[in-house]
C-alpha positions in Angstrom: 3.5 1.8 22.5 6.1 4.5 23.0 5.1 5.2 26.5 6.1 1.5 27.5 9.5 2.1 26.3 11.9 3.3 29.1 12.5 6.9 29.0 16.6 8.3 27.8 17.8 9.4 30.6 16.5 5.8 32.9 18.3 4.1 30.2 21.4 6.2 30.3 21.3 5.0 34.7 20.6 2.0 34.0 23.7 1.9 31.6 25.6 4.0 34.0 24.5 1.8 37.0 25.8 -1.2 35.2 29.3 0.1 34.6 29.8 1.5 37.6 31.3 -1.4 39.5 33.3 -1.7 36.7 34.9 1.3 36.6 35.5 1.2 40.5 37.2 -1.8 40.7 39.9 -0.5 37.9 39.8 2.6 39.7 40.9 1.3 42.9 43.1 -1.5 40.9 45.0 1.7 39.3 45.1 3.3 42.9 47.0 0.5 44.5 49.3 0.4 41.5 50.4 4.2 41.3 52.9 4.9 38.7 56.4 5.4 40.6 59.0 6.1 37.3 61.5 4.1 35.7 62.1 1.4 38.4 62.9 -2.5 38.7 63.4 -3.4 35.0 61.7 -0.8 33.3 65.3 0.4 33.9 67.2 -2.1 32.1 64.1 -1.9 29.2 64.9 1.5 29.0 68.8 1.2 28.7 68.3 -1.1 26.1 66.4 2.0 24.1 69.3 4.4 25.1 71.7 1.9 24.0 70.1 1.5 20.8 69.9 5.6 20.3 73.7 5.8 21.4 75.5 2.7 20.2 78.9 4.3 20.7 78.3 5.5 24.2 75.5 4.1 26.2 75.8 1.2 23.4 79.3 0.3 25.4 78.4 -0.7 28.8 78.7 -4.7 29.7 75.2 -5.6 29.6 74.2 -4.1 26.2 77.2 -5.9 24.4 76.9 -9.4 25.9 72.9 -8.8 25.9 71.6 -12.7 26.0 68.3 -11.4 26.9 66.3 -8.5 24.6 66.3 -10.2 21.8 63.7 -12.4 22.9 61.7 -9.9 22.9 59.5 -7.3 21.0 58.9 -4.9 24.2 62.7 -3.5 23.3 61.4 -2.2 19.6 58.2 -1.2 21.1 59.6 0.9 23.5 61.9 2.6 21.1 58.8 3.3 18.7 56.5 5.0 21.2 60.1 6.7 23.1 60.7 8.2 19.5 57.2 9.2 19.0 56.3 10.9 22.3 59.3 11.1 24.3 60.9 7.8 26.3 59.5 9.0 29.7 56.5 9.4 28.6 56.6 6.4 26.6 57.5 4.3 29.3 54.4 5.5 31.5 52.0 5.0 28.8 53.1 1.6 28.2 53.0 1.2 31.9 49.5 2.1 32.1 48.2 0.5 29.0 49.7 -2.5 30.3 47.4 -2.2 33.5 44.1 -1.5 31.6 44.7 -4.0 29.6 45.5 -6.5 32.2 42.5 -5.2 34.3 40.5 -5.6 31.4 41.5 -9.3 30.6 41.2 -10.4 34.4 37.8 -9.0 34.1 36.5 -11.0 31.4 38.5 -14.6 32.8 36.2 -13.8 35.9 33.1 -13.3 33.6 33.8 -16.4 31.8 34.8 -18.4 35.2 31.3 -17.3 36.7 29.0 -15.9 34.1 25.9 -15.7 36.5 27.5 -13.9 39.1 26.9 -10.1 39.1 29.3 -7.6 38.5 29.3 -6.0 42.3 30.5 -9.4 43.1 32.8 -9.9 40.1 34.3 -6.3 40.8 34.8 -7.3 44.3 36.5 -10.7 43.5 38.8 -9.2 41.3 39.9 -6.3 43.6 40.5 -9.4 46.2 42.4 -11.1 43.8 44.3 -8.2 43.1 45.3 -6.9 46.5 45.3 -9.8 48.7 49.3 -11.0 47.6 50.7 -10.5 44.2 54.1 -11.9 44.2 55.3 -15.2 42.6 58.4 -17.2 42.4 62.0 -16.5 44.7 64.0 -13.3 46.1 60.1 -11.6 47.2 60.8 -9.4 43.8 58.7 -10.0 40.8 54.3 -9.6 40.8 51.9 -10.3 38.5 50.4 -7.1 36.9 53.2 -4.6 38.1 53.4 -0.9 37.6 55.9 -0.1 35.2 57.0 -0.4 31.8 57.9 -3.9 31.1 57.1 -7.1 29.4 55.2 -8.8 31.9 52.2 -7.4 32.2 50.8 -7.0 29.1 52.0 -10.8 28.3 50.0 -11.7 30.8 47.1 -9.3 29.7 47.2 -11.8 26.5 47.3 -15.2 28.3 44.2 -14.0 30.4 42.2 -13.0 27.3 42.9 -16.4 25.7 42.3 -18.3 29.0 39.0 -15.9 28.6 38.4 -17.4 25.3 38.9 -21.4 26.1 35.8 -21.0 29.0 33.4 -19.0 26.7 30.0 -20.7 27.9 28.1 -19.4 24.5 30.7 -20.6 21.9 32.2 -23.7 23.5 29.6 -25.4 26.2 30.8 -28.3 27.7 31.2 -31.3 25.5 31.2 -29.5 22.6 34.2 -28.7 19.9 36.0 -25.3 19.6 35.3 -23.6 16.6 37.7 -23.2 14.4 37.4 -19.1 15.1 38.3 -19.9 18.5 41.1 -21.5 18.1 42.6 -19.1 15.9 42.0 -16.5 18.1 43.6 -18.5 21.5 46.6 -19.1 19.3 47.0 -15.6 18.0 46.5 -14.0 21.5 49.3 -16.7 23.1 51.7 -15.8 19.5 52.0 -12.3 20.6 51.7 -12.7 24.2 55.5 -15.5 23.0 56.4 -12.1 20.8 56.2 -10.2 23.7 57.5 -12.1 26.8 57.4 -15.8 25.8 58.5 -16.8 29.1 55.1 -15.9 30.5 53.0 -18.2 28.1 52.9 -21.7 29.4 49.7 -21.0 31.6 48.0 -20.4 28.1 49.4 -23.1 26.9 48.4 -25.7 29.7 45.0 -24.4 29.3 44.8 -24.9 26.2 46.2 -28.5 26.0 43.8 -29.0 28.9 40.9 -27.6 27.5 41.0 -28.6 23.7 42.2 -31.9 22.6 40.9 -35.1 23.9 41.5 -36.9 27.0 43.6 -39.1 24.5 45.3 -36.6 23.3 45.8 -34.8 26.0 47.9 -37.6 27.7 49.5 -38.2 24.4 51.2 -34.8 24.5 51.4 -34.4 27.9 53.8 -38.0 27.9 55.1 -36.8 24.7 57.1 -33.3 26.3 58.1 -35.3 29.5 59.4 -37.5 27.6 61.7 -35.1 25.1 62.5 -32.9 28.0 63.7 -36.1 30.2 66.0 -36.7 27.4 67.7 -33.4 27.0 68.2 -33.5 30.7 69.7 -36.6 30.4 71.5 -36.1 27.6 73.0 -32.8 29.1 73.9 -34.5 32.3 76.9 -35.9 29.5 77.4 -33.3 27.0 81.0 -31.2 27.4 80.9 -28.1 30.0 82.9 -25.0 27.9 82.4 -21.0 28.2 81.9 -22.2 24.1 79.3 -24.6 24.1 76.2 -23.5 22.5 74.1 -26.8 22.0 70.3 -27.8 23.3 72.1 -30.2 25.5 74.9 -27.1 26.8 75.1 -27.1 30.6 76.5 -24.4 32.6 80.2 -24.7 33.0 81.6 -24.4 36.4 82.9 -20.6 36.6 79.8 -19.2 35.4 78.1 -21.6 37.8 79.9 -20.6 40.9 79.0 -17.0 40.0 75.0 -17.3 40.1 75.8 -19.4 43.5 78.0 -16.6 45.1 76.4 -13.9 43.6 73.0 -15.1 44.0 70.1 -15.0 41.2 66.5 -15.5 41.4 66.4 -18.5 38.4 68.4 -21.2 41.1 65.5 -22.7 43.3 67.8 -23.9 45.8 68.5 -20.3 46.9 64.8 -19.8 47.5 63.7 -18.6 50.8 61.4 -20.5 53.1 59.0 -17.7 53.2 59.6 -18.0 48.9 58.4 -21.6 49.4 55.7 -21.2 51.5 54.2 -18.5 49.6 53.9 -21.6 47.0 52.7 -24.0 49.4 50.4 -21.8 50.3 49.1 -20.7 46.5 48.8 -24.6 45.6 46.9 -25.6 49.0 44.5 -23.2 48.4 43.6 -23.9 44.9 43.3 -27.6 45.6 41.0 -27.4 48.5 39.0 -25.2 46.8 38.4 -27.6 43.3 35.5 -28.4 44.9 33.7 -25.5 44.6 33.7 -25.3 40.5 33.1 -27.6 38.0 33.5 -28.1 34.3 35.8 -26.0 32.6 36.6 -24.2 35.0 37.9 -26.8 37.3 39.6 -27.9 33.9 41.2 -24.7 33.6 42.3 -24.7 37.6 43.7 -28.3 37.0 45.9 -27.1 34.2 46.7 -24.1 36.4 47.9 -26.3 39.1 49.7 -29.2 36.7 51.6 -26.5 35.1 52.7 -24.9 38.1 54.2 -28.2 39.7 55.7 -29.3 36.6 57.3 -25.5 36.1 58.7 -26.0 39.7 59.8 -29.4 39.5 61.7 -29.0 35.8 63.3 -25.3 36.9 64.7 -27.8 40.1 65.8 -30.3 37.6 67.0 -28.1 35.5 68.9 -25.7 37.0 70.0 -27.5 40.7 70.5 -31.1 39.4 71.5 -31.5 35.8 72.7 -27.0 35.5 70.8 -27.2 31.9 71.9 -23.7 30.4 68.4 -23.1 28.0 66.3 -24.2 30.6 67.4 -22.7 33.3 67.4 -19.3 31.1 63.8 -20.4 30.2 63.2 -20.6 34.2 59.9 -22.6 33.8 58.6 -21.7 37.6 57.7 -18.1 36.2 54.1 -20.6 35.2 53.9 -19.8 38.8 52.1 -16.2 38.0 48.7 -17.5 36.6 48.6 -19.5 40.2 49.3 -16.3 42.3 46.4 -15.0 40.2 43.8 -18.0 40.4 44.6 -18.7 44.1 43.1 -15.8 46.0 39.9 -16.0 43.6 39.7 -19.6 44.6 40.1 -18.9 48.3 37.6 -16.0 48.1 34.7 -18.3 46.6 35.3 -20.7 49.0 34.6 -17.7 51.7 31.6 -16.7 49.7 30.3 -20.5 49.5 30.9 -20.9 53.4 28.6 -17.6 53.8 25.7 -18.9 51.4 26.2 -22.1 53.2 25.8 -20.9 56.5 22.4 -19.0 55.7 20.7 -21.3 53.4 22.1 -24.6 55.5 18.9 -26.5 56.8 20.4 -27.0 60.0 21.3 -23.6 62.3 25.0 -22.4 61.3 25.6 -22.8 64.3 25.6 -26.8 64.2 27.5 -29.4 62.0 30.4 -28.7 60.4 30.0 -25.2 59.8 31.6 -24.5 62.8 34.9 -26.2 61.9 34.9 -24.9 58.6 34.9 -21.1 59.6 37.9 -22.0 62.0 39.5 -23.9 58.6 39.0 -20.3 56.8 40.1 -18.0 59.3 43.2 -19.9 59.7 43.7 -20.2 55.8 43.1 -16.1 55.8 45.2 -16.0 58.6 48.4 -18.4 56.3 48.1 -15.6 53.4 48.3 -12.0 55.8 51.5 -14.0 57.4 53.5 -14.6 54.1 55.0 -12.0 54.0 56.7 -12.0 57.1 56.8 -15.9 58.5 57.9 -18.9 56.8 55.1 -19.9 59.5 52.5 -19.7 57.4 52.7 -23.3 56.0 52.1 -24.6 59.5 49.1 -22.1 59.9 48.3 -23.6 56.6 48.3 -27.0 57.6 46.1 -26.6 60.4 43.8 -25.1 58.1 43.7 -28.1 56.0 43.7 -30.4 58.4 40.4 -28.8 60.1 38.8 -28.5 56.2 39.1 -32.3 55.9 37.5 -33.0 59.1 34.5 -30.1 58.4 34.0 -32.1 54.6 34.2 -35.5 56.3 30.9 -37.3 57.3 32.1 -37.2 61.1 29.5 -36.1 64.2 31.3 -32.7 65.3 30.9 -31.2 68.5 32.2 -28.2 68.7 30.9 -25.1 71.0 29.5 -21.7 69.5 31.8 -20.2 72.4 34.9 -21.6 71.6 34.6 -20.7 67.4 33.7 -17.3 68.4 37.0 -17.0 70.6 38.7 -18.9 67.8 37.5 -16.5 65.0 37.8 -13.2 67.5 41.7 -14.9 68.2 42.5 -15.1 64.5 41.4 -11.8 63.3 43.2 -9.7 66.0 46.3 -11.5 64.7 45.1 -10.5 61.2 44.6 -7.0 62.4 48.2 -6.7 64.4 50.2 -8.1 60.8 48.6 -5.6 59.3 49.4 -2.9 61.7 52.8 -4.2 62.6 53.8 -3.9 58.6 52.3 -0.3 58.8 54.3 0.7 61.6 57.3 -0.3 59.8 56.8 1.3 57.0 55.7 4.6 59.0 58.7 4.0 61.3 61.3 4.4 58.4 59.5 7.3 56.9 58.9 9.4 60.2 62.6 10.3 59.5 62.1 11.8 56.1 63.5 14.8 55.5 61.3 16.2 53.5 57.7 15.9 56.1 55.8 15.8 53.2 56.9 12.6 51.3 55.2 10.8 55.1 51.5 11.6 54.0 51.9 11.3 49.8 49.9 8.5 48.4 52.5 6.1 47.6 53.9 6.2 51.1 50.0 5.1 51.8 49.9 2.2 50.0 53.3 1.2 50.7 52.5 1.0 54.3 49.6 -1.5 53.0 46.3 0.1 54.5 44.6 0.9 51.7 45.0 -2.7 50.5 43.6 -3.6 54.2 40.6 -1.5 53.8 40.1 -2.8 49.9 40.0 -6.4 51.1 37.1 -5.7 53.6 35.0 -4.0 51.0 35.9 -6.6 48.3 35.1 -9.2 50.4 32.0 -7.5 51.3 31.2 -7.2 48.0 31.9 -10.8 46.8 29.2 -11.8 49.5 26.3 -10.0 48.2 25.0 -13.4 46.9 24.2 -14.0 50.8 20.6 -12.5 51.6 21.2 -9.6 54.6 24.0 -8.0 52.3 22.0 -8.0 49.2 19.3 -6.3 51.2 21.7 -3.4 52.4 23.3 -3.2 49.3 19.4 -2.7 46.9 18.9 0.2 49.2 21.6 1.9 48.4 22.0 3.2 44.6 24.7 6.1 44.8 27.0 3.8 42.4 27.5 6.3 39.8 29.0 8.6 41.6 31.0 7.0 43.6 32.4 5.6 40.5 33.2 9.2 39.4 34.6 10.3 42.3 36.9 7.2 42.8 37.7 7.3 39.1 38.6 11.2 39.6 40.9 10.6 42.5 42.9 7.8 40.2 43.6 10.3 38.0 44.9 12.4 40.0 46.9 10.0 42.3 48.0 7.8 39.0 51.3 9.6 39.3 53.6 9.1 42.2 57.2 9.8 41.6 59.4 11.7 44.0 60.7 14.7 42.4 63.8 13.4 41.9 62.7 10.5 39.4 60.5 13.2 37.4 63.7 14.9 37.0 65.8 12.2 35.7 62.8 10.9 33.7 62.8 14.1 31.7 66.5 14.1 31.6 65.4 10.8 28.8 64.4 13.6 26.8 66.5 16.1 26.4 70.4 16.7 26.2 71.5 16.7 30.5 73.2 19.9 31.4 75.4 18.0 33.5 77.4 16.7 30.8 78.9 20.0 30.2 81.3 18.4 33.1 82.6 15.9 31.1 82.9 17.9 27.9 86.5 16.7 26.4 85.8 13.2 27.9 85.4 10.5 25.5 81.6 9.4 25.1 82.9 5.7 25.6 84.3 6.7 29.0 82.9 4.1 31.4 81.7 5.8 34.8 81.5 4.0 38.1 78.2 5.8 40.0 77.9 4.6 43.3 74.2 3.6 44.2 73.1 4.0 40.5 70.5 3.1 38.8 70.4 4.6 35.2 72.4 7.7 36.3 75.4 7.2 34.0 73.1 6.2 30.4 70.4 9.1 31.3 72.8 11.7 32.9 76.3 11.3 31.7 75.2 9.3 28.0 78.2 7.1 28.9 78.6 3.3 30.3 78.4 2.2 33.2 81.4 0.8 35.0 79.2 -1.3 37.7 75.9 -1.5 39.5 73.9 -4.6 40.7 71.4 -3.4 37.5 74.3 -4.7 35.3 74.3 -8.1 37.3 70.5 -8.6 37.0 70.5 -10.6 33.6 74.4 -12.8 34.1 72.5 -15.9 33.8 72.1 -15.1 30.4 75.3 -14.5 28.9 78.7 -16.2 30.6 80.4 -13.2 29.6 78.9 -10.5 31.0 78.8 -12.6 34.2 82.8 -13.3 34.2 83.4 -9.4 34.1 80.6 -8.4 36.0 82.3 -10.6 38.4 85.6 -9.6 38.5 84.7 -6.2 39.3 82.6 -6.8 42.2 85.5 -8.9 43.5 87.4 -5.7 43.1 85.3 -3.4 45.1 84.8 -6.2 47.6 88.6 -5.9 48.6 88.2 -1.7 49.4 84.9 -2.5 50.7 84.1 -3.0 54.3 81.8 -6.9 54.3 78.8 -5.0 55.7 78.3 -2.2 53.3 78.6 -4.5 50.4 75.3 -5.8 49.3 75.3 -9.1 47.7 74.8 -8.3 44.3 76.0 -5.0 44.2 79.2 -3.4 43.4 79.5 -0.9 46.1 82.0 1.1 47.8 81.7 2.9 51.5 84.0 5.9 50.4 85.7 7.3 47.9 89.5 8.3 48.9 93.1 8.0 47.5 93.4 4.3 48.6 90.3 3.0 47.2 91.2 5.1 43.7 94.6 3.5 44.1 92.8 -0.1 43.6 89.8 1.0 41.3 91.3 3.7 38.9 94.8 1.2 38.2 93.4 -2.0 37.6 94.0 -3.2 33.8 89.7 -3.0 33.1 88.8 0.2 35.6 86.9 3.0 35.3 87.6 6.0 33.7 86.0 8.1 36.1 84.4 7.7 39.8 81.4 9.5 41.1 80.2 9.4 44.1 78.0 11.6 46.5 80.6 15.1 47.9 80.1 13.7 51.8 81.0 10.2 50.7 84.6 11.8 48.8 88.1 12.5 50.8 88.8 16.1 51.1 92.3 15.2 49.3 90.6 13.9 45.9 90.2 16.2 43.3 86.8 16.2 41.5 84.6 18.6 39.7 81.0 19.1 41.2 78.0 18.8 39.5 74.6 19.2 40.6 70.9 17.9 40.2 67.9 19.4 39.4 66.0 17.8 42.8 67.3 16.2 45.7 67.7 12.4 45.9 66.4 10.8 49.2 67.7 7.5 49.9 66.3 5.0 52.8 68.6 4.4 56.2 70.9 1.3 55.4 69.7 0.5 59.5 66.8 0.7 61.2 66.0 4.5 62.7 69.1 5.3 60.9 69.3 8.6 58.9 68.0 9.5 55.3 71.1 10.5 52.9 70.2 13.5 50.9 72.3 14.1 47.8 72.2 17.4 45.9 75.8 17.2 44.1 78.3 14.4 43.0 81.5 14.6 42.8 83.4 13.3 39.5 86.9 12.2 40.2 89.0 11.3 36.7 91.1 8.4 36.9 93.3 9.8 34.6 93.9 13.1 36.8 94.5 11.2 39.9 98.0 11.7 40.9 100.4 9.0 40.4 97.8 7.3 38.1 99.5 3.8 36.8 96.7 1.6 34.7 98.1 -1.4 34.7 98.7 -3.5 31.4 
């Protein structure tokens, strides 16, 4: 009897061949998503920490006292915890990486409970498809589902997954049958603290669930019931009294705060979306509705919710923000729903590949007959839509071929179409495929050629910046989804080294998981420790409010003082009139010294630093108390004091094939000190 048992160490393979596609695929996830510092809003997540630590000096710049924003929020107190407990840089990367494995981890399961019979090579590869293919959402090319540093985001999203997971478990809730209550309490728990964490990033969950669990009856019920309340408060709002003091459900944005987020730009107004921003969601929804009919059940339920919430999300944030100016709303910025469909799209237009594939080998008819044909055109061109998005508006007409050939291929028409010309077709359509790819690695390559430091040209993160690693992921994902298909499952059962590649991959993770220059590891440990350059600024007042040009969180981290102005300050003024009516009148001020070019749209930036731009900066009634810029960007005739950093800061040509600036000191010019300083009353 014992000798029919399987031996310990075939078990222990077994086990270890099981996981291995597992651990691959978060491997290779964690590889394209290499952890580059404090960047994008971990920056302003982190300022809210050193705010909190320094209420007195940090505590004092603009956008920590007219914050409309963190305290909807629990990632701010989390952040502080872990900063306190193990340091804040370190905090900020292990939240940033628990975020991912966590996220990893949820997507993982959704796909499991989308398609429980399908095997994990093919899950693993479906998911590292989903994952590389095109991760941004919503307006301004800026924000992506499961990014790489510490913010709210990700791990909100984590949650939704894992209650998405929950709804579409084919052992606890089969189709036709109730949710236990156990179920239930779990979906809403997991959505609670996703709310608690970023509760803009729940209403996926929420559709799903409405979808999934009540009644048809009810369903419609509620589903009439919210249009109906939120087509009153838009109403209703369209009448209600515009004042910087009007605080109300129905409070609309008055018309100075309004002109400001028109001039100034931000990313919650639809109507400054791009057309590349709106055919990127074209694009998502297209593909997710032509490929409903490959699922069924709840799965197609959970898709239909997917797409009804992202519509209604667009549609309400246009309402809401372009017609009626609706303050909440517009704060709410209900489009964000628009993640979960970046997320479900690729999976859906992968499984349509993989269908085609089966399809073509199992077909009675050769492949090379019927519709077939017309339908491998239909997905080449629909491949073809999602490599172009991210240069071309174009796509959507790429798109609309693609559509328009699917529709013929699912028709019940006679199709003639010659192998010769799909070949040419397909062979057409993939060397465009191949040049985007290679054109957006040649820019990337282009701008870093010029690096001064040779080095920084073959790092990791200049790899996947340049987007050939995700090139040569989608080819082996894509493989990988297709082992269903007969000739790839043969290759693939001859070949068993999958532990070990799993080690190896997993190995080189680790030791690629961190990728900032030396310049952000600096300032990251300056979180921790007192920064020896504030010995400059020793009998300067720690409420002093420094103007840093091109800074990010220079003046908190490195100075423990407010900042004066920055387009980081600017990021959240659709939250608080306030901070955008000062924020505002500052970057008019440093647009009048300020040559039109250099001056970014929502930046406060100035070219140089000499005695006539001090003259308009240091003496108005709300300027800075001091001015530091870069030594080469400073008139010999100002006085300043020099300070220096521990690693040199590279920043990208403002031009193409234009130079690299390298800064190794600021200068720090005192207001105060300037000669024939007047502040005016």
């Amino acid at each position: 009897m014992l000798s029919s048992l399987p031996s310990l160490p075939s078990r222990m393979l077994d086990r270890a061949n099981a996981w291995s596609p597992f651990v691959i695929a978060l491997s290779v996830f964690l590889l394209l998503r290499p952890y580059d510092g404090i960047v994008h809003d971990a920056r302003l997540y982190v300022g809210y920490v050193l705010a909190a630590w320094d209420p007195q000096g940090v505590g004092q710049d603009i956008v920590f006292v007219h914050d409309g924003q963190s305290g909807y929020s629990i990632y701010p107190a989390l952040l502080n915890l872990v900063g306190r407990t193990i340091g804040l840089a370190k905090g900020a990367m292990v939240l940033s990486m628990t975020a991912l494995l966590l996220w990893f981890s949820a997507a993982w399961r959704l796909v499991w409970a989308m398609f429980p019979a399908m095997g994990t090579t093919v899950r693993a590869g479906l998911l590292l498809w989903a994952t590389s293919l095109h991760t941004l959402y919503g307006g301004a090319s800026t924000i992506h589902f499961a990014e790489n540093f510490a913010a709210p985001r990700p791990m909100a999203e984590a949650l939704v997954l894992l209650a998405m997971a929950e709804l579409l478990q084919p052992k606890l809730a089969r189709q036709g049958a109730s949710y236990s209550l156990r179920q239930l309490g779990v979906v809403g728990l997991l959505i609670a603290l996703a709310a608690a964490i970023h509760p803009l990033m729940i209403v996926p969950g929420l559709a799903a669930f409405v979808w999934l669990v009540p009644t048809a009856r009810w369903r419609a019920l509620l589903a009439g019931s919210g249009a109906v309340v939120l087509a009153l408060v838009l109403c209703v709002s369209g009448f209600s009294p515009q004042g910087p003091d009007t605080g109300s459900l129905f409070a609309t944005f008055d018309a100075v705060w309004l002109e400001i987020l028109v001039r100034r730009g931000s990313i919650a107004l639809l109507s400054q979306w791009s057309g590349v921003d709106w055919a990127r969601i074209a694009l998502q929804f297209a593909t997710l509705l032509l490929a409903r009919p490959t699922v069924s059940g709840r799965v197609r339920a959970l898709w239909d919710a997917t797409l009804v919430a992202g519509v209604a999300g667009v549609l309400l944030s246009w309402l809401a923000t372009d017609v009626f100016h609706h303050r909440l709303l517009t704060q709410i910025q209900p489009w964000r729903v628009l993640w979960a469909v970046a997320f479900m799209a690729p999976i859906a237009l992968l499984m349509q590949v993989r269908g085609l594939w089966e399809r073509s080998i199992t077909s009675a008819r050769p492949p090379e007959e019927g519709p077939i044909r017309l339908e491998r055109l239909a997905m080449a061109l629909l491949l073809l839509a999602w490599f172009m998005l991210e240069v071309s508006g174009a796509a959507l007409w790429v798109l609309a071929g693609a559509a328009m050939l699917l529709g013929v291929a699912r028709s019940n028409l006679s199709i003639a179409l010659g192998d010769r010309t799909v070949r040419v077709g397909l062979g057409l359509i993939g060397m465009l495929v191949v040049l985007l790819v290679v054109l957006r690695a040649f820019v990337v390559w282009e701008v870093y050629a010029s690096h001064p430091d040779a080095l920084s040209r073959w790092v990791w993160r200049t790899w996947v910046t340049s987007g050939l690693p995700n090139a040569a992921v989608l080819i082996v994902a894509l493989l990988a989804a297709c082992i269903g298909a007969r000739p790839v499952r043969a290759v693939v059962r001859m070949a068993k080294p999958m532990p070990a590649v799993a080690v190896m991959v997993a190995v080189l993770c680790v030791l690629a998981l961190d990728q900032r220059t030396s310049y952000a590891k600096w300032l990251d440990a300056q979180t921790e420790r007192p920064s020896t350059l504030n010995q400059v600024l020793q009998n300067v007042s720690s409420s002093a409010t420094v103007f840093w040009l091109d800074a990010d969180t220079e003046p908190w981290v490195l100075l423990n003082r407010p900042a004066w102005g920055g387009g980081l300050q600017g990021t959240p003024k659709v939250f608080d009139r306030a901070l955008a009516v000062v924020w505002e009148e500052r970057a008019q001020l440093t647009d009048k010294v300020t040559h039109p070019t250099w001056a970014r749209r929502n930046d406060l930036a100035l070219e140089t630093v000499n005695a006539a731009t001090l003259r308009t900066i240091c003496d108005w009634p709300s300027g800075p108390d001091m001015v530091v810029a870069p030594l080469d960007r400073i008139g010999a005739d100002v006085p300043r004091d020099t300070m220096r950093t521990g690693a040199p800061r590279f920043l990208p040509p403002s031009v193409r094939k234009g130079p690299w600036q390298i800064i190794t000191a600021y200068g720090v010019v005192r207001c105060a000190e300037r000669a024939g300083f007047r502040r005016a009353s």
